[in-house]
C-alpha positions in Angstrom: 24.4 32.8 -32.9 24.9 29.1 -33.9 25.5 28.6 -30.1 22.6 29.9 -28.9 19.9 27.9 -31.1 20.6 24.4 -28.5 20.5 26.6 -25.8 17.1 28.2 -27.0 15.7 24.8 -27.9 16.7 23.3 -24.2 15.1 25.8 -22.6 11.9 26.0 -24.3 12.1 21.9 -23.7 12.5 22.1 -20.2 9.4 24.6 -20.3 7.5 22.3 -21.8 9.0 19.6 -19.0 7.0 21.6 -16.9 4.0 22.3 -17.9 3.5 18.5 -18.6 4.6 18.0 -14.7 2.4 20.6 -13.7 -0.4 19.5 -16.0 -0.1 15.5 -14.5 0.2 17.0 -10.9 -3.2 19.0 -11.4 -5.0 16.1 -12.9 -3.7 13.8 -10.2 -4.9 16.1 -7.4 -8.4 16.8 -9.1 -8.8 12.9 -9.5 -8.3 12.5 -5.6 -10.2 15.4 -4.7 -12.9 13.8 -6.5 -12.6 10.8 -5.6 -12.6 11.8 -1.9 -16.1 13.6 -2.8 -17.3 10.3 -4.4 -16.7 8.4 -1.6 -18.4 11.1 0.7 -21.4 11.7 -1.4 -21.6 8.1 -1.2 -21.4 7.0 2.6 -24.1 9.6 3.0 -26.1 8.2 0.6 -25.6 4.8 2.3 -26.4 5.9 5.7 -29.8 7.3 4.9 -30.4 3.9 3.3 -29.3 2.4 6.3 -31.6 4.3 8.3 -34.7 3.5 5.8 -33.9 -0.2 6.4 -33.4 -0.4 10.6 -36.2 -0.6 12.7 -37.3 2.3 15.5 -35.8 0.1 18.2 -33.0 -2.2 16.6 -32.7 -5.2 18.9 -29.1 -5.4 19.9 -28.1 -9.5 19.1 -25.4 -11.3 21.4 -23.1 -14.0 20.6 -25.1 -17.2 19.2 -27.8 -15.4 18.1 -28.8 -16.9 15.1 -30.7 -14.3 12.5 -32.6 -15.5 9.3 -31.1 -14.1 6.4 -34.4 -12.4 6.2 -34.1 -10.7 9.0 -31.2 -8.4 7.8 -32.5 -6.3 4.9 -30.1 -5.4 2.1 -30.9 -2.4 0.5 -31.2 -2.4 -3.3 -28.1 0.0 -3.5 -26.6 -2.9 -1.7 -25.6 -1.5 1.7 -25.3 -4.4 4.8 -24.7 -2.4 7.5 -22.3 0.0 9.2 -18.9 -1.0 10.2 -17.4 0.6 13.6 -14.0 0.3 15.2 -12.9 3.0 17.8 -9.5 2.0 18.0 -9.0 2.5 14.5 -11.0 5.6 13.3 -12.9 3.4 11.4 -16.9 4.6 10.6 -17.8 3.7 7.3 -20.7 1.8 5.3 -20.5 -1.9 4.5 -22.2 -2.6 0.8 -21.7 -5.7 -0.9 -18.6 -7.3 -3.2 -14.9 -6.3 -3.6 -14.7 -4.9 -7.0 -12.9 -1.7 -7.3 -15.3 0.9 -7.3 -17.0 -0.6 -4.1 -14.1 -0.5 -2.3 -13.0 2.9 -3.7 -16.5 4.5 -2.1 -17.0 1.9 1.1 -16.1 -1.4 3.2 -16.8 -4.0 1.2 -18.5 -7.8 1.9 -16.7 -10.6 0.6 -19.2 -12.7 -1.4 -20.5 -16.2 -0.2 -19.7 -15.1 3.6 -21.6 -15.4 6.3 -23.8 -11.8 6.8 -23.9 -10.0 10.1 -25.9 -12.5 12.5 -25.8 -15.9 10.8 -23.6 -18.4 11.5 -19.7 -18.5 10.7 -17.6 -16.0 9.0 -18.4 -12.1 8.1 -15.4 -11.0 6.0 -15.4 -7.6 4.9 -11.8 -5.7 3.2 -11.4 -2.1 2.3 -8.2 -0.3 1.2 -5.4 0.5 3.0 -5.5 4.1 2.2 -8.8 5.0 2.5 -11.3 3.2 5.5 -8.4 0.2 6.8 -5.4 2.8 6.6 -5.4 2.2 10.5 -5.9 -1.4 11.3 -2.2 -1.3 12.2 -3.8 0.3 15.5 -5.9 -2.7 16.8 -4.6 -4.8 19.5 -6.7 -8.1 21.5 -9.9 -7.8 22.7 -10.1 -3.8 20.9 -14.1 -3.9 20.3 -15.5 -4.0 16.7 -19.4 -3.3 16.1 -21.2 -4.1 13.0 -24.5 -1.6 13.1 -27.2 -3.2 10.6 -31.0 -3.3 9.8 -31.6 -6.6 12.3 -29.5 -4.9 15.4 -25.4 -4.2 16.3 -23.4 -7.1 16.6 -20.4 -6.9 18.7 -17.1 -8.6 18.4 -13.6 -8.6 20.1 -10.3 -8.6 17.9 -8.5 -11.8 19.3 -6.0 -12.7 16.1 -3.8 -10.2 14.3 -1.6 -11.7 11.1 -0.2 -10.8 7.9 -0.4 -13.4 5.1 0.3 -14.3 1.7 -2.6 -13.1 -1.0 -2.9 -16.8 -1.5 -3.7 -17.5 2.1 -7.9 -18.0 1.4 -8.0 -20.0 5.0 -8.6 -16.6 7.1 -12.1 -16.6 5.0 -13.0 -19.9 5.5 -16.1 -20.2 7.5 -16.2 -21.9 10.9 -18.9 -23.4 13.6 -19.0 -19.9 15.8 -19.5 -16.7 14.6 -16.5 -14.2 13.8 -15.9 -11.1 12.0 -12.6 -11.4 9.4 -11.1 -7.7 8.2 -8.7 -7.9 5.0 -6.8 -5.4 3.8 -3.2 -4.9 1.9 -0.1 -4.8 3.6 2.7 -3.4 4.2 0.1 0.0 4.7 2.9 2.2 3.5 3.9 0.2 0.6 4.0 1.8 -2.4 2.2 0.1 -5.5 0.4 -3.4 -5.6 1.5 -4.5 -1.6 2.8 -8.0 -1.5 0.7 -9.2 1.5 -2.8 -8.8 3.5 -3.3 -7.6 6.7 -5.5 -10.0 9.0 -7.5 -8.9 11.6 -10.4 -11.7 13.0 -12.8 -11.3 16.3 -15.2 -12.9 17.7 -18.4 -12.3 18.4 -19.2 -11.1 22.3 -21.9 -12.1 24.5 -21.9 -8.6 26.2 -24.6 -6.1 24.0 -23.2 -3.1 23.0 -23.2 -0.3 25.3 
């Protein structure tokens, strides 16, 4: 009788062991599956603004094309434009800053960058699970197209590097204009990845097709 009372007691432990695991599991899955809804609900929501802002015939602008900040309309939500990249499965909204909940619902601006059509640097980042999770796939001259309120903007990747978090060169602004995508790296890693992923292009003189 003695005997059995541990046994008793380690079993009803592990059964509580359990349902703690199966109560963290369930909370874990509902917090992605509503995040994921978040950051759909959102896009959406940023596309029709995105649409309210272009005009009927959006004049397609070429390399050295210089656009008045004016010229491309930020909505009050905050959305810039439209970010595309075939190679890497990438369609998603651009809205401005890099805290955490912008770039847990879209693509976001880097702050005190150069905006779609003005001169020098348009750096945007995202996370590597969610809208970068395959930069890995670009290779040179892989076409990028920024969709916004004053026209699409095309670039071509030509530089792919992985640096140190420290490494704020890759944003520095320049005399032509190019596109700079920033996201963590290794993409598998898991927790706070050690290095960024680099992707720059520059901007064509071809229009988008």
């Amino acid at each position: 009788m003695l005997h059995s009372q541990p046994r008793e007691a380690i079993g009803n432990g592990a059964r509580i062991f359990e349902r703690v695991l199966f109560l963290i599991a369930f909370l874990a899955l509902g917090y992605v599956a509503w995040a994921a809804l978040d950051r759909l609900s959102y896009q959406r929501y940023q596309r029709m603004e995105l649409a309210r802002l272009a005009p009927a015939e959006p004049a397609t602008r070429t390399a050295g094309t210089v656009v008045r900040a004016e010229k491309l309309r930020v909505s009050p939500t905050g959305v810039i434009g439209r970010l595309s990249i075939p190679a890497a499965d990438v369609d998603a909204m651009i809205t401005e800053g890099t805290d955490d909940r912008t770039l847990r619902r879209s693509v976001g601006h880097v702050p005190n960058t150069a905006l779609p059509g003005e001169p020098g640097n348009v750096a945007l980042a995202a996370h590597r699970d969610t809208f970068f999770r395959d930069l890995g796939k670009l290779r040179l001259e892989d076409p990028i197209h920024l969709i916004t309120s004053a026209g699409t903007f095309d670039y071509a990747v030509d530089d792919l590097r992985v640096v140190d978090p420290s490494d704020t060169e890759v944003l520095a602004s320049g005399s032509t204009s190019s596109l700079t995508l920033v996201t963590c790296y290794p993409f598998e890693f898991v927790g706070a990845a050690p290095q960024r992923y680099i992707v720059r292009a520059r901007q064509v003189a071809h229009p988008t097709p």
